[in-house]
C-alpha positions as a printed Julia matrix, in Angstrom:
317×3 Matrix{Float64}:
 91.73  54.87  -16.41
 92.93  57.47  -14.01
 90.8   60.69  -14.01
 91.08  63.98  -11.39
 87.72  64.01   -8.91
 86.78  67.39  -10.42
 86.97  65.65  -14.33
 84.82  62.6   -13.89
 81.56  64.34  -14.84
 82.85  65.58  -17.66
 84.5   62.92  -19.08
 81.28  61.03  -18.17
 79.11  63.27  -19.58
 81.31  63.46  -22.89
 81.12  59.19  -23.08
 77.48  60.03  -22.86
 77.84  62.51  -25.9
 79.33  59.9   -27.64
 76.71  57.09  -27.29
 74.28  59.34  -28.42
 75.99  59.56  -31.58
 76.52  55.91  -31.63
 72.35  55.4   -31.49
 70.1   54.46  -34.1
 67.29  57.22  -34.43
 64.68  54.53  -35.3
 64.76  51.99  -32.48
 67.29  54.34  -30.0
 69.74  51.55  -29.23
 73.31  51.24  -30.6
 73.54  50.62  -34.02
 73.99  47.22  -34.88
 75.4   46.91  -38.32
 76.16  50.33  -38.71
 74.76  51.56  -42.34
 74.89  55.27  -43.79
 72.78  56.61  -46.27
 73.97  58.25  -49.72
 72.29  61.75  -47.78
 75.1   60.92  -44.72
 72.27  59.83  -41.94
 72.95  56.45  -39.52
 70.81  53.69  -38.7
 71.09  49.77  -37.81
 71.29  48.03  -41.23
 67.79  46.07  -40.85
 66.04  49.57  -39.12
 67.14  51.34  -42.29
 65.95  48.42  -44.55
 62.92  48.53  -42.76
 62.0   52.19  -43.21
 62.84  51.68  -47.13
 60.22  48.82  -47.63
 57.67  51.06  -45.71
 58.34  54.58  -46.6
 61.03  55.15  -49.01
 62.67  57.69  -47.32
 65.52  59.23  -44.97
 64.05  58.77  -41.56
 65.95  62.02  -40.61
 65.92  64.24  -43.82
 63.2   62.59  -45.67
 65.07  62.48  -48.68
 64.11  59.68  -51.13
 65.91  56.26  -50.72
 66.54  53.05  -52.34
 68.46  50.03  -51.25
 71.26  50.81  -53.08
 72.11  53.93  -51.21
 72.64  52.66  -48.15
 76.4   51.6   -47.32
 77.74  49.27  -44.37
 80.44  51.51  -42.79
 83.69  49.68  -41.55
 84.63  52.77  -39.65
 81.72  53.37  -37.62
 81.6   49.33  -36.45
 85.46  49.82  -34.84
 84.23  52.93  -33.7
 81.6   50.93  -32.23
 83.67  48.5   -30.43
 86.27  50.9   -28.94
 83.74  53.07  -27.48
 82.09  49.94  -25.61
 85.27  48.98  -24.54
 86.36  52.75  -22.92
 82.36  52.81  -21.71
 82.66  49.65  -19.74
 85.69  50.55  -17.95
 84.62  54.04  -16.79
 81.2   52.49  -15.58
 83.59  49.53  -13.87
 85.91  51.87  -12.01
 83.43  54.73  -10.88
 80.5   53.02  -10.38
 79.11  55.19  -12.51
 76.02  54.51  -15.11
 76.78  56.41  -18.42
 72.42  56.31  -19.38
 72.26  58.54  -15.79
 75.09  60.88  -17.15
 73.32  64.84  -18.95
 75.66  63.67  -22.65
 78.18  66.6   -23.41
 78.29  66.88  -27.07
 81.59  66.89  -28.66
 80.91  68.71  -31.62
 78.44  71.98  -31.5
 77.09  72.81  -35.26
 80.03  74.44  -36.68
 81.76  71.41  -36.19
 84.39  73.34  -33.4
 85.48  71.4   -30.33
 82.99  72.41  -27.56
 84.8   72.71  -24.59
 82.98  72.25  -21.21
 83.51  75.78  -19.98
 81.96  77.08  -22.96
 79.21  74.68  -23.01
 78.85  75.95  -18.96
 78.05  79.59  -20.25
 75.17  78.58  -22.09
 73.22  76.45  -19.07
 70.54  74.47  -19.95
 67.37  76.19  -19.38
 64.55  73.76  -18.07
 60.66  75.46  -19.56
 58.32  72.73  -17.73
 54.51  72.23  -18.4
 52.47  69.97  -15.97
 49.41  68.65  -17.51
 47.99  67.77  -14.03
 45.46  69.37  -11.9
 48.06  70.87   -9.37
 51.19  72.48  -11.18
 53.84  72.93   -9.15
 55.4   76.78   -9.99
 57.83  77.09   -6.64
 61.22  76.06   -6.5
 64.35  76.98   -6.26
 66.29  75.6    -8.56
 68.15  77.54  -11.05
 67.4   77.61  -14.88
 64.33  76.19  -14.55
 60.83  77.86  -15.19
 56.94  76.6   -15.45
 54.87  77.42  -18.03
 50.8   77.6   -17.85
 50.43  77.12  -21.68
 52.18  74.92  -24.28
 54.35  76.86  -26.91
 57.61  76.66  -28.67
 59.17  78.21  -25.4
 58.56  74.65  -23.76
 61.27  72.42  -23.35
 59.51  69.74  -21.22
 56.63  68.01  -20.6
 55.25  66.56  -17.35
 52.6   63.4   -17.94
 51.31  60.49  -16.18
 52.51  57.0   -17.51
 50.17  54.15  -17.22
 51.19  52.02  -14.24
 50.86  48.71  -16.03
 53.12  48.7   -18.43
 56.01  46.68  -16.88
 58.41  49.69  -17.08
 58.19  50.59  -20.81
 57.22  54.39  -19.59
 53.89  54.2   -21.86
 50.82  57.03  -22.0
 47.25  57.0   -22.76
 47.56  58.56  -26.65
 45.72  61.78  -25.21
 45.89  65.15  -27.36
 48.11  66.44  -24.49
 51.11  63.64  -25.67
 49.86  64.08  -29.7
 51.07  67.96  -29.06
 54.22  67.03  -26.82
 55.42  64.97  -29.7
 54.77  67.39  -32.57
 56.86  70.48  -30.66
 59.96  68.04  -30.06
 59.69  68.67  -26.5
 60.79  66.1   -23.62
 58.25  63.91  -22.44
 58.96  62.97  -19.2
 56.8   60.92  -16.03
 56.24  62.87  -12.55
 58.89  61.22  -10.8
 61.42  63.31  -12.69
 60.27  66.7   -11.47
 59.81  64.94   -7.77
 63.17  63.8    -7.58
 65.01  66.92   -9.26
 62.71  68.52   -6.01
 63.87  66.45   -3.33
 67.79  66.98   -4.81
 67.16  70.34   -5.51
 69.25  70.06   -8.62
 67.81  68.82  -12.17
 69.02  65.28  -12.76
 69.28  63.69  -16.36
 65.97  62.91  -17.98
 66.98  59.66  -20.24
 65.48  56.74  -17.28
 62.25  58.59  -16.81
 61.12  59.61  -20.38
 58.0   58.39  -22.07
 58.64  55.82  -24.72
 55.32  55.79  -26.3
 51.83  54.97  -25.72
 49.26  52.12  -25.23
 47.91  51.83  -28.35
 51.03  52.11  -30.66
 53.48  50.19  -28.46
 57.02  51.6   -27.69
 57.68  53.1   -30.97
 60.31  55.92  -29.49
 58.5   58.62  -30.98
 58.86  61.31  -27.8
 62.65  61.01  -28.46
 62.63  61.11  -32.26
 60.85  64.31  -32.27
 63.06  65.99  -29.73
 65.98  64.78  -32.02
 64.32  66.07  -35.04
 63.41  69.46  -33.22
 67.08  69.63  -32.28
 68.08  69.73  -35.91
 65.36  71.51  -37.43
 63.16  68.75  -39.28
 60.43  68.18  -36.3
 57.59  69.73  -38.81
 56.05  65.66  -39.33
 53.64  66.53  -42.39
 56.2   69.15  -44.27
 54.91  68.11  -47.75
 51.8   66.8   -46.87
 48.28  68.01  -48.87
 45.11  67.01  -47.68
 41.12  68.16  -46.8
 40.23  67.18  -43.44
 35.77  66.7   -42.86
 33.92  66.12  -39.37
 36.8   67.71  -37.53
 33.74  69.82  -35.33
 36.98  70.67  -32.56
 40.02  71.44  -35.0
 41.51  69.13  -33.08
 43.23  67.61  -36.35
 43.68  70.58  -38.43
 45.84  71.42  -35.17
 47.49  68.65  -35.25
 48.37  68.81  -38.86
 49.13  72.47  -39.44
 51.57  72.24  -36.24
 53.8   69.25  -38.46
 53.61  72.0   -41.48
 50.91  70.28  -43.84
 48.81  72.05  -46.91
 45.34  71.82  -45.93
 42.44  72.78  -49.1
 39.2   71.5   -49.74
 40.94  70.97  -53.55
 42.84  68.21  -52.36
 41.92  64.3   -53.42
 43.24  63.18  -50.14
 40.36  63.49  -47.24
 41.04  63.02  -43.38
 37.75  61.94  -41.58
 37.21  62.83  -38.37
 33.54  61.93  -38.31
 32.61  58.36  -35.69
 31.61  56.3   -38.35
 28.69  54.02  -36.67
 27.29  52.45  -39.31
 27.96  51.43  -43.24
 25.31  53.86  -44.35
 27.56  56.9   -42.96
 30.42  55.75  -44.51
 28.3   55.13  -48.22
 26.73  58.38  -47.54
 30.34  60.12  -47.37
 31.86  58.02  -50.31
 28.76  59.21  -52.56
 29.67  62.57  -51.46
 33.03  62.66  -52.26
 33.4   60.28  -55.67
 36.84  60.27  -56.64
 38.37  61.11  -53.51
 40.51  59.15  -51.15
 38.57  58.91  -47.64
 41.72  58.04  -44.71
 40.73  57.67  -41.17
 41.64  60.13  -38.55
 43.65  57.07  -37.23
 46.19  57.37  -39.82
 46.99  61.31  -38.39
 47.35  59.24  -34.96
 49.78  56.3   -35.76
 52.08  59.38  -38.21
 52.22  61.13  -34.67
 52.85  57.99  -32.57
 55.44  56.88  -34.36
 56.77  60.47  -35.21
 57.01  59.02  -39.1
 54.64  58.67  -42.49
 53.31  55.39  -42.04
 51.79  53.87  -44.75
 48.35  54.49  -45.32
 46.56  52.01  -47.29
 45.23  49.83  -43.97
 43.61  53.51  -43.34
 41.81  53.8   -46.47
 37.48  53.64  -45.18
């Protein structure tokens, strides 16, 4: 493979494009078994599976779903095996890592060719929020901008990662990564922003984003929401109708009005929020509210952590 000096990054950057496409949204490796669903969405063949036994919906779309419509595609498993093969011998002959490559997409959402000096005129535009006690707001780095509050304007997220976590990028689940996740943004460790500031130029996020958090494991949910914001479907609890009690901070009507859920004291489904310390509390709270379906503030927490409607009968006080 022979490509001009000037061309490399492109082409790079457009085999990056295409492995993106090529990656399961559930676990965010390449598919294996490539399956597509009856509502046109791709997954690994057991992820898919998975996410029918436990939720019954389209990861992506949240339509319904049955085993039945889900289909093994032929098409995407050459597509598959070419792409590995042109993939390993870029990386080979330019020494180049195609996870450290900014992905150019291919397509944009009219389904035109996007050629790179179009996609040039639109830079990327870098919105950062540090939640530290020091933000950094000098530099001089184009496109790039710091924020002092989170909103919809944000497009990144500075937090610290747990040092001992063998590599796996993990947080403390803190209400400052429970909003990062629900606006889509990237969630990325320090050492991003440091070394885009010793380069002076921003360098691709994909080795230094957060990958989950402590409690939940690596569950991928940072990049799942940024993928769903992307498309328009970040909103977690579209759909959702529930009363929320003991919530003295708002903290989780917050948290649930931001992913687009119906909240109403009418509603049979109750989210606690109260520390339940004893079994008189709880009896207290289940004479209060006969009939009604008391759910721990935990199951709010593992939705969010794995960006998806987990079940939640384990979550039933």
């Amino acid at each position: 493979m022979s490509i001009p000096e000037d061309k490399i990054e492109i082409i790079g950057g457009l085999i990056a494009g295409m492995e993106k496409a090529l990656t399961c949204p559930v676990c965010n490796l390449q598919f294996k078994i490539p399956t597509v669903t009856r509502c046109g969405h791709s997954f690994c063949k057991s992820c898919i599976e998975i996410k029918i036994n436990e939720i019954g919906k389209c990861p992506t779309c949240a339509e319904n779903l049955t085993q039945n419509k889900i289909f093994c595609t032929e098409q995407k498993r050459l597509m598959l095996s070419r792409f590995n093969n042109l993939k390993e011998s870029f990386e080979k002959e330019y020494g180049l890592s195609i996870s450290q490559i900014t992905p150019i997409e291919a397509y944009d959402k009219e389904g035109d060719f996007t050629s790179h000096s179009k996609k040039s005129r639109r830079e990327k535009q870098y919105r950062i929020l540090r939640f530290n006690k020091d933000p950094t707001t000098d530099t001089d780095i184009p496109n790039i901008s710091f924020e002092q509050e989170l909103s919809t304007k944000v497009t990144h997220i500075i937090l610290g990662e747990v040092s001992n976590t063998d590599g796996l990028h993990l947080v403390k689940p803190t209400r400052e990564y429970f909003l990062a996740i629900l606006f889509g943004c990237h969630i990325i460790n320090e050492k991003w922003l440091k070394l885009c500031m010793e380069q002076g130029k921003m360098i691709p996020e994909q080795r230094f984003e957060i990958q989950g958090d402590i409690i939940h494991g690596r569950t991928g949910a940072p990049n799942k929401a940024r993928n769903n914001r992307e498309i328009g479907k970040h909103l977690l609890f579209k759909g959702l109708k529930v009363n929320i009690i003991g919530d003295v901070e708002n903290e989780y009507y917050t948290y649930i009005r931001l992913g687009d859920a119906d909240i109403d004291e009418k509603y049979d489904d109750i989210i606690v929020c109260y520390s339940l310390q004893d079994a008189t509390t709880l009896d207290e709270l289940k004479e209060s509210y006969k009939g009604k379906t008391l759910i721990s503030k935990d199951w709010i927490d593992a939705c969010i952590c794995n960006f998806e409607i987990v079940k939640k009968d384990r979550y039933i006080l």
